[in-house]
C-alpha positions as CSV (number, residue, x, y, z in Angstrom):
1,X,158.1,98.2,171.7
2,X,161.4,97.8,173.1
3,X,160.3,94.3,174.9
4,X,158.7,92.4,172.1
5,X,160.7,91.1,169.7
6,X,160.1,88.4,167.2
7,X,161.4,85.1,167.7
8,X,163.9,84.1,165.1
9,X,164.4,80.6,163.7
10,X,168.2,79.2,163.5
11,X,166.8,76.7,160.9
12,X,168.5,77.6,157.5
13,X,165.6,78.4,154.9
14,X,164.7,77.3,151.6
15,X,162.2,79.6,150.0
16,X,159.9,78.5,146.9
17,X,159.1,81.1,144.1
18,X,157.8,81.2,140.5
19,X,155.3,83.0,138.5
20,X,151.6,82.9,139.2
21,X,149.7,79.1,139.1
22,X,153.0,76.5,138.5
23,X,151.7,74.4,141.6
24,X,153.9,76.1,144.2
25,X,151.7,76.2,146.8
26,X,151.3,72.5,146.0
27,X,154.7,71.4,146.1
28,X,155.2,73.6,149.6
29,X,152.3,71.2,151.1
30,X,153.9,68.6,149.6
31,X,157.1,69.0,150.9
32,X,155.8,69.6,154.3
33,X,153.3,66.6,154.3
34,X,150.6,68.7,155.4
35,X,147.6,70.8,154.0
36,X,148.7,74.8,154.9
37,X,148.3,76.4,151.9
38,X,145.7,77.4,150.3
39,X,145.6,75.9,146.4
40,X,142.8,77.1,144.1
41,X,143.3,77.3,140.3
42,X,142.8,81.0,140.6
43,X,146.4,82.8,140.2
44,X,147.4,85.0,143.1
45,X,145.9,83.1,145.9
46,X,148.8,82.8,148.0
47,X,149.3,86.6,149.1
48,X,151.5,86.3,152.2
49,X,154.7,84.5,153.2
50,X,154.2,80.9,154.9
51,X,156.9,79.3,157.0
52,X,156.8,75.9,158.3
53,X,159.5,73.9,159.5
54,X,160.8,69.9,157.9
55,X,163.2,67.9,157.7
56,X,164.7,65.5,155.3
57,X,168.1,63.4,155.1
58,X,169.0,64.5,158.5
59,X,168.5,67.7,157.8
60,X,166.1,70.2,159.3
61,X,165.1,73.7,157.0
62,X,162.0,76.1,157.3
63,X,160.6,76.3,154.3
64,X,158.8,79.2,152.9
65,X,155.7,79.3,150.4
66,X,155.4,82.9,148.2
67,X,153.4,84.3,146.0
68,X,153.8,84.6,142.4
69,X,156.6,86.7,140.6
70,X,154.3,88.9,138.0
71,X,151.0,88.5,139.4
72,X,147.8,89.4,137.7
73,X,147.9,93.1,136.1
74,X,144.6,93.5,137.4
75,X,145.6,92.6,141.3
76,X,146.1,96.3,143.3
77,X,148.0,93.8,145.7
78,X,150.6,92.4,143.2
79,X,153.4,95.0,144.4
80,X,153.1,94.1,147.8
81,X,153.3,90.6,147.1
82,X,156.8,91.4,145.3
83,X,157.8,93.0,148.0
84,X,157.2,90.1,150.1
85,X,158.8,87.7,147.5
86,X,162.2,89.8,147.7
87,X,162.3,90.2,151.9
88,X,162.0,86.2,151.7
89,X,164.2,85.4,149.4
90,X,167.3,88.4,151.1
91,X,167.4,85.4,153.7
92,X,167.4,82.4,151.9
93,X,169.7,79.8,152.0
94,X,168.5,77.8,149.2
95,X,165.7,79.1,146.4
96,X,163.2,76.6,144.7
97,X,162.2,78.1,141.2
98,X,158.7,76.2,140.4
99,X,157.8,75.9,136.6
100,X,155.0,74.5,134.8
101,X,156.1,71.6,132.6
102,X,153.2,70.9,131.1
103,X,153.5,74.2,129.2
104,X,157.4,74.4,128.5
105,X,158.9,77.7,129.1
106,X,157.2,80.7,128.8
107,X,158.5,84.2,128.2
108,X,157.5,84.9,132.1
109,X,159.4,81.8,132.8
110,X,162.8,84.1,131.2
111,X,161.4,87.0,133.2
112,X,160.9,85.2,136.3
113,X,164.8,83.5,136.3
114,X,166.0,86.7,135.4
115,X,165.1,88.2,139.0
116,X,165.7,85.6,140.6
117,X,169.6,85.5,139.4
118,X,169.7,89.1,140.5
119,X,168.1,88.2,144.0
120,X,170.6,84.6,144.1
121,X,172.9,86.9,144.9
122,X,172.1,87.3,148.6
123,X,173.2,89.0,151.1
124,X,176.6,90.8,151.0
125,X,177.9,89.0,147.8
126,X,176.8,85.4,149.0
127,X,175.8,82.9,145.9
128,X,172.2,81.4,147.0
129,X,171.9,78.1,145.2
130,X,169.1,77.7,142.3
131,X,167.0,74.3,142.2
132,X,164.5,75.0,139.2
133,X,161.1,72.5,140.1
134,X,160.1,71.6,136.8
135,X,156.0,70.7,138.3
136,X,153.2,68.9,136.6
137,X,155.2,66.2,135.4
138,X,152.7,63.6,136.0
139,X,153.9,60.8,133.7
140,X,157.3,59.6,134.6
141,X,158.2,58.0,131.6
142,X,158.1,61.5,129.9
143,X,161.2,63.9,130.5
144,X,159.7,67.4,131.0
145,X,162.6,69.0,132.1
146,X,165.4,69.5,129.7
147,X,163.6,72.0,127.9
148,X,164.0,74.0,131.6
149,X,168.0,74.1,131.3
150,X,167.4,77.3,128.6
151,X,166.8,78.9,132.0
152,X,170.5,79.2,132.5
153,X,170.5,77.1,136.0
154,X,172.1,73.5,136.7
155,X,169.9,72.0,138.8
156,X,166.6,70.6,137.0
157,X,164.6,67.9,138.3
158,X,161.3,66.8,137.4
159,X,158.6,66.5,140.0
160,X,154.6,66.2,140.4
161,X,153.4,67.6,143.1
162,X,149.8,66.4,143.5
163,X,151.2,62.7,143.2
164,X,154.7,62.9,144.5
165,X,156.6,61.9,142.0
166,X,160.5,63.4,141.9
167,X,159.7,65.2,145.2
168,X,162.9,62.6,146.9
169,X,165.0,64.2,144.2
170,X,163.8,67.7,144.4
171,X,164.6,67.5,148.7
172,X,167.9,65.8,147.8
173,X,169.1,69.0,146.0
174,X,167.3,71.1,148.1
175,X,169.2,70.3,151.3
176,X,172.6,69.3,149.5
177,X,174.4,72.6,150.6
178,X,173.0,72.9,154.2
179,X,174.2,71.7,157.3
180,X,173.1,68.5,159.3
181,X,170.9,69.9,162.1
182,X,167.4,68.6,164.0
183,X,164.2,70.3,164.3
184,X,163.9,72.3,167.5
185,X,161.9,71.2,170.3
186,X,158.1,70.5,169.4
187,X,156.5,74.0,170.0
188,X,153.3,72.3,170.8
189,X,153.5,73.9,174.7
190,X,153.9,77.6,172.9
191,X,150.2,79.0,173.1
192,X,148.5,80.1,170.2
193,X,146.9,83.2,170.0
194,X,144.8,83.9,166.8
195,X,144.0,87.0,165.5
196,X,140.2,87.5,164.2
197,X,138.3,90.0,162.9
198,X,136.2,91.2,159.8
199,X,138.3,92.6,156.5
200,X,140.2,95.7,156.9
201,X,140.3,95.7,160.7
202,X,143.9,96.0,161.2
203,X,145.3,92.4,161.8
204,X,147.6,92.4,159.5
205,X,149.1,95.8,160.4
206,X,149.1,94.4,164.0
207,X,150.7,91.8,163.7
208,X,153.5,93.5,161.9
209,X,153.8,96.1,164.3
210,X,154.3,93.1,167.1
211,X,157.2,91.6,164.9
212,X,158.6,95.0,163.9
213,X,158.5,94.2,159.8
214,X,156.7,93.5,157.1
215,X,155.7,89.8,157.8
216,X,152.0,90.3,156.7
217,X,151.2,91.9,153.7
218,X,148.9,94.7,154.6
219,X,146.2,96.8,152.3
220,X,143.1,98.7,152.9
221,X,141.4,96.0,150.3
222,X,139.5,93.7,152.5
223,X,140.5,90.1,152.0
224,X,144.2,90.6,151.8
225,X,145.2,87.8,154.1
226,X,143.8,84.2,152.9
227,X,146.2,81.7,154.9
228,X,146.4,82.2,158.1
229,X,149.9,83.3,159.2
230,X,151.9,81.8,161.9
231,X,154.9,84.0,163.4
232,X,156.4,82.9,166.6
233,X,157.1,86.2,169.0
234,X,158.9,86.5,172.3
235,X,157.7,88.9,174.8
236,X,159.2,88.6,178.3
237,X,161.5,85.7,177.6
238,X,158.0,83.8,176.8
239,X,156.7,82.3,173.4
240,X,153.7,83.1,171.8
241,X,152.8,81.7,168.2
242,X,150.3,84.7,166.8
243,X,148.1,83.6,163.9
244,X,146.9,86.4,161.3
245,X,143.5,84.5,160.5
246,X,142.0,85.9,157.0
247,X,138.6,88.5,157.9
248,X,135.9,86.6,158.4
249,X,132.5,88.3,157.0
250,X,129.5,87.3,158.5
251,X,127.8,84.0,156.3
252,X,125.1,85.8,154.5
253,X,127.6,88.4,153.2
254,X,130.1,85.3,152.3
255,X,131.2,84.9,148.5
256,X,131.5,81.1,146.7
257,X,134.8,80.4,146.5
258,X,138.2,81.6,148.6
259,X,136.2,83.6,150.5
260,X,134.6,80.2,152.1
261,X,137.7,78.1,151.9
262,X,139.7,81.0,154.4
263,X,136.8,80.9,157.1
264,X,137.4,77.3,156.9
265,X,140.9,77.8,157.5
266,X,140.1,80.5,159.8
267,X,138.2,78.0,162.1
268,X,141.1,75.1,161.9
269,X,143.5,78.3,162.9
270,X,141.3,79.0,166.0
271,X,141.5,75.1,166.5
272,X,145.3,74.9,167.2
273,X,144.9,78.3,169.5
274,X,144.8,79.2,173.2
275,X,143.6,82.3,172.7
276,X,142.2,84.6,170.2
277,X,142.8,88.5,170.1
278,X,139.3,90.0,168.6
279,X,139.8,93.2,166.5
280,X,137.1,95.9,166.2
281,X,137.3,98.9,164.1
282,X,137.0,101.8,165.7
283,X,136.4,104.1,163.6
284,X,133.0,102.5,163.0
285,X,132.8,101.3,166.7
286,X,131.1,97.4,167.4
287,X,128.9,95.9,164.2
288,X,126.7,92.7,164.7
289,X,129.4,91.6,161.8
290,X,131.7,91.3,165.1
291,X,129.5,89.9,167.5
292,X,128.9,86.8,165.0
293,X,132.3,86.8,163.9
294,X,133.6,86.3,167.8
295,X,130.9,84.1,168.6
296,X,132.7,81.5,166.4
297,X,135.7,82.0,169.1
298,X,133.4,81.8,172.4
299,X,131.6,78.7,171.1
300,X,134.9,77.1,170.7
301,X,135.9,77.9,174.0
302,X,139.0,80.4,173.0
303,X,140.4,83.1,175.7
304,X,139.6,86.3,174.7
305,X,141.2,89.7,174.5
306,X,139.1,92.5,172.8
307,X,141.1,95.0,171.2
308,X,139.1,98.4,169.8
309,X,142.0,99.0,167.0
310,X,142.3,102.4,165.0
311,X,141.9,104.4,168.0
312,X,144.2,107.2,166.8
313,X,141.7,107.7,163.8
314,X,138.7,108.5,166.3
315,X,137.5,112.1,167.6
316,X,137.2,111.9,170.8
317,X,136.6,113.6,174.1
318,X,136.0,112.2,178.0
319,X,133.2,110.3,177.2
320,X,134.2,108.2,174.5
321,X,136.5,105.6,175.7
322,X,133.5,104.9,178.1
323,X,130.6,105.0,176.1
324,X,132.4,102.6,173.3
325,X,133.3,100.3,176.0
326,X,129.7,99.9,177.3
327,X,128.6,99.4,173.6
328,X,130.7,96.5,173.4
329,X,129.5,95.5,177.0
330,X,125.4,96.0,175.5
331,X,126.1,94.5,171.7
332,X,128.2,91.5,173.1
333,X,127.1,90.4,176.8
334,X,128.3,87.1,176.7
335,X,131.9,88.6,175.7
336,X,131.9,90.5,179.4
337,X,134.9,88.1,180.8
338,X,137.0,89.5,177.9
339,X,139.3,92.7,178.7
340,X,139.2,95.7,176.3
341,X,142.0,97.7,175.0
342,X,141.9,100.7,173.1
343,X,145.1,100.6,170.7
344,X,146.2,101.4,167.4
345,X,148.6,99.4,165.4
346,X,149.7,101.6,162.8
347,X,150.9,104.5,165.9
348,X,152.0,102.0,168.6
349,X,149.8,102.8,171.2
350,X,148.8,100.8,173.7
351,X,150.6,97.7,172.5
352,X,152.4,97.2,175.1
353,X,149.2,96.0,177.4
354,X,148.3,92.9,175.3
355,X,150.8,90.7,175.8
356,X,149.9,91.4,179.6
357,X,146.4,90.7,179.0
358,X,147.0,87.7,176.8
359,X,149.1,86.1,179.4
360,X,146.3,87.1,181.9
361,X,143.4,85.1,179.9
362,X,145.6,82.0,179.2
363,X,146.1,81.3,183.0
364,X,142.8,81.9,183.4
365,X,142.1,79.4,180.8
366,X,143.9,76.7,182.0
367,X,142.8,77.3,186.1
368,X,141.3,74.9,188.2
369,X,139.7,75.0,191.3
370,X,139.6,73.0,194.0
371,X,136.2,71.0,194.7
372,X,135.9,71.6,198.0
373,X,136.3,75.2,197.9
374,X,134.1,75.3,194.9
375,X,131.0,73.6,197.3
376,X,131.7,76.3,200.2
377,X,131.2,79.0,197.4
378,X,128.0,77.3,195.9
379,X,127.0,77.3,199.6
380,X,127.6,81.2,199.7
381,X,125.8,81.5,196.1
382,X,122.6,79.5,197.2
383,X,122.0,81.5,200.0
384,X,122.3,84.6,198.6
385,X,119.9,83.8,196.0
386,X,118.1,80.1,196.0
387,X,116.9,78.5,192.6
388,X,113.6,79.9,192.4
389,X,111.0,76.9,191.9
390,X,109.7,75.9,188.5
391,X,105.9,74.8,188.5
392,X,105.6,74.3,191.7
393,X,108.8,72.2,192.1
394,X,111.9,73.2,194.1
395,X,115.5,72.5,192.9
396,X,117.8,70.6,195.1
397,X,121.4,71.5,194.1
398,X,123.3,68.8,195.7
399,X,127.4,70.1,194.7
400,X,129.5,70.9,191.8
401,X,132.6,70.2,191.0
402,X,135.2,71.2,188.2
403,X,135.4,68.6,185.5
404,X,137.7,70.3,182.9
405,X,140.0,73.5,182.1
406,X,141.0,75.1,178.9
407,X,138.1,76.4,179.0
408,X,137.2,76.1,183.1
409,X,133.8,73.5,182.5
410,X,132.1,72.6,186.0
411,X,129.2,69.8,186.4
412,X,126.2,70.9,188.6
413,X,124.3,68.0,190.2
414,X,120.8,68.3,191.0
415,X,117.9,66.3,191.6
416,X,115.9,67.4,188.4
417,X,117.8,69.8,185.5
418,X,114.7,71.0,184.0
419,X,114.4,72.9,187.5
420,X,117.5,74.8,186.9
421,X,116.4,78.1,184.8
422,X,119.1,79.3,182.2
423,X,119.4,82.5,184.3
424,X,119.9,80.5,187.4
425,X,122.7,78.9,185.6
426,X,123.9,82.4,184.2
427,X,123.4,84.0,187.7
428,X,126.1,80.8,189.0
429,X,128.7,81.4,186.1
430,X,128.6,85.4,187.2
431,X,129.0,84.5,190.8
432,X,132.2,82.5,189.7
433,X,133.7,85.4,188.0
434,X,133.1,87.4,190.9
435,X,134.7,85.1,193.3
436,X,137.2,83.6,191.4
437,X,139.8,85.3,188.7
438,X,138.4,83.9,185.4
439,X,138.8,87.1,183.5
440,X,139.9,86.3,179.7
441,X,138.4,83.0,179.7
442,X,134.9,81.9,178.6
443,X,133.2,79.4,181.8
444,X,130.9,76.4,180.8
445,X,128.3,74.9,183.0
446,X,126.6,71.6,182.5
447,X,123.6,70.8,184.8
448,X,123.5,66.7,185.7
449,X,120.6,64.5,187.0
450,X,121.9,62.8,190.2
451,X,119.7,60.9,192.6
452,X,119.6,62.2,196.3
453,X,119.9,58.7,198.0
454,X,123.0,58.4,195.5
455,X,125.0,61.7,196.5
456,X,126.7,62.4,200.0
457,X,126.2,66.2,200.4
458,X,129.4,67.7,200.5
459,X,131.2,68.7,203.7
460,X,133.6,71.0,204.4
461,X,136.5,68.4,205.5
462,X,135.5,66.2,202.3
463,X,138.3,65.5,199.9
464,X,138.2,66.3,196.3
465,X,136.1,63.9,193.9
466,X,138.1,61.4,192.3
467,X,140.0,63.0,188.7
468,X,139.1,59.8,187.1
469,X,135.5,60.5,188.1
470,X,135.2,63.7,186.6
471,X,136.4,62.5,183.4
472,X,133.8,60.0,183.1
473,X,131.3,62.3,183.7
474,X,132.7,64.3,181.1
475,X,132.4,61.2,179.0
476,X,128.9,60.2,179.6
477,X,127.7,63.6,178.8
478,X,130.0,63.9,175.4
479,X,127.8,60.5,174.5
């Protein structure tokens, strides 16, 4: 995929590392004065790489939260997460060994400096500077740390993560060999597009192929990914910040535990997104598991792009690309503004039509339209089909107009709501779509009480309604 490429930092990076359960996913939160990683007492939670950008001293860094150097035996996953470890640490301007110092060196502790002096040597014969974290220290007026120098490295500083204590220090040494620089521009303007699915979909294995390496650690075990990832990739000259979500099983199939904690996090990832790119297996073909795993997406308003992943795996002839297509349409109704692809990450194919369609969806998200030309098709719409009357009573629709984007919400005024069916409404948000180009984004219609004697019917000459209007309208009805 020749015109996607991942977007590459020019912040210097500072990765953490230790054995299993020493706090580093902790100190990394810590560090970046924010809640990211996930922290459970369980060893081996954090699986993938995290990257997040900070600043200290006048100097800016991306810091980078791993997973533990001799992971459980009993985790299939553990040489992957080495792997990941290593590819970290081969770009690392500064490593941050995190001990445990309310147990004193251990013999993994030996183990664990031992790789990391192989892997300090960097790339091409550079020397990557050592700070060893000695974490847990929770009293200050006891010295945990000189027990650490056996380690063999110079820089030892006590620190306690959960309270804060020596973390000054610890960012003091940290940055001491890199240059001063600034963050970048806030990325805030850089959409967000998550990616969501049940376990074992492919999201990981996509989102890898989109950067062209390893940034996700992928595995047919379902429940790989825990944090959700956050990769920045340029397509086109244009940003896009991709977020590999963890799967997402449906509630009654939900575990206690980690499993709960990453559909919470899952949901705060769909928060800071645009968009959301929902993954179906196709080798099993659409599951009510995905129509209540996207319906967290739709409620929330998200663009959409469906994507019918591990289509190289499925025998096929004419008819199939069809008939799984109106499956989708039949299982998931409400999903119809979304476009469906029919890739597969592992092979390649077909990638190269969701960026396309992503970029479709999010200015379709953010498009607004006009009152007045709004009223002249509700004009159109009405007399194709008036609101049938309810008991006896007719509806009087008196205009509409749009009140809010991202997603497209418009405010229907009429003399009595209760009068407007929820397939008249329906019947309104399909006549939009086939008028105006909201493909990719989900439309929301709220139905208002105004008084006749109160509303000027709109004409064709009248200006828009007031911007300042429409938001209080949107504020009455948040109340």
């Amino acid at each position: 995929m020749s015109e996607i490429k991942k977007h590459s930092s020019e912040l210097p990076l500072v990765v953490i590392v230790g054995r299993p359960n020493v706090g580093k996913s902790t100190l990394f939160n810590r560090l970046i004065r924010k809640r990211v990683a996930i922290v459970d007492d369980q060893p081996g939670v954090t699986r993938d790489r995290l990257y997040r950008p900070t600043t200290w001293n006048g100097k800016s860094f991306l810091l980078t939260d791993t997973g533990g150097f001799f992971g459980p035996d009993e985790d299939p996953l553990s040489p992957g997460v080495q792997e990941q470890i290593e590819e970290a640490a081969k770009y690392a301007e500064v490593l941050c060994m995190v001990v445990d110092g309310s147990e004193g060196p251990t013999g993994l502790d030996q183990d664990t400096a031992d790789r990391i002096r192989r892997l300090s040597k960097g790339r091409k014969g550079k020397e990557i500077k050592v700070v060893v974290a000695v974490n847990k220290c929770d009293n200050p007026s006891v010295d945990y740390s000189t027990a650490f120098y056996e380690l063999g490295f110079k820089d030892v500083v006590p620190v306690s993560a959960i309270h804060g204590y020596g973390t000054g220090n610890l960012l003091d040494l940290l940055v001491a060999p890199l240059p001063l620089s600034e963050l970048p521009d806030e990325e805030d303007d850089i959409p967000g597009i998550a990616l969501l699915g049940r376990p074992n979909v492919g999201k990981s294995t996509l989102l890898n192929a989109l950067c062209g390496e390893k940034r996700s650690l992928v595995s047919t075990i379902p429940g790989t990914t825990r944090d959700p990832v956050d990769t920045l990739i340029e397509w086109e000259g244009k940003l896009f910040r991709i977020i590999d979500t963890a799967g997402i099983r449906r509630r009654g199939k939900m575990s206690q535990g980690l499993d709960r904690y990453s559909l919470m996090r899952g949901k705060a990832a769909l928060a800071r997104a645009n968009a959301a790119l929902l993954l179906i297996d196709g080798s099993e073909g659409p599951t009510e598991s995905d129509a209540k795993v996207f319906s967290i997406a739709h409620d929330m308003g998200r663009a959409a792009v469906l994507l019918v992943n591990k289509w190289d795996a499925v025998e096929k002839d004419t008819q199939t690309a069809g008939a799984t297509v109106k499956k989708i349409r039949e299982m998931m109704p409400w999903l119809n503004y979304a476009e469906v692809q029919l890739i597969s990450a592992l092979s390649g194919q077909r990638l190269q039509r969701i960026f396309p369609c992503i970029e479709q969806a999010l200015e379709n998200h953010k498009r607004r339209i006009p009152t007045a030309e709004l009223n002249r098709a509700l004009e159109t719409f009405i007399a194709k089909k008036p609101p049938p009357s309810r008991h006896g009573r007719i509806a009087n629709i008196y205009y509409w107009t749009q009140a809010n984007s991202t997603p497209p919400t418009f405010i229907l005024f009429v003399n009595d709501p209760e009068r407007i069916h929820f397939s008249y409404q329906r019947y309104l948000i399909n006549q939009l779509y086939e008028t105006f180009d909201f493909q990719g984004t989900p439309l929301r219609l709220i139905v208002r009480a105004r008084r006749s004697r109160d509303v000027e019917r709109p004409r064709r000459k009248q200006s828009d309604f007031d911007a300042a209007e429409s938001e209080t309208l949107m504020e009455d009805w948040d109340e």
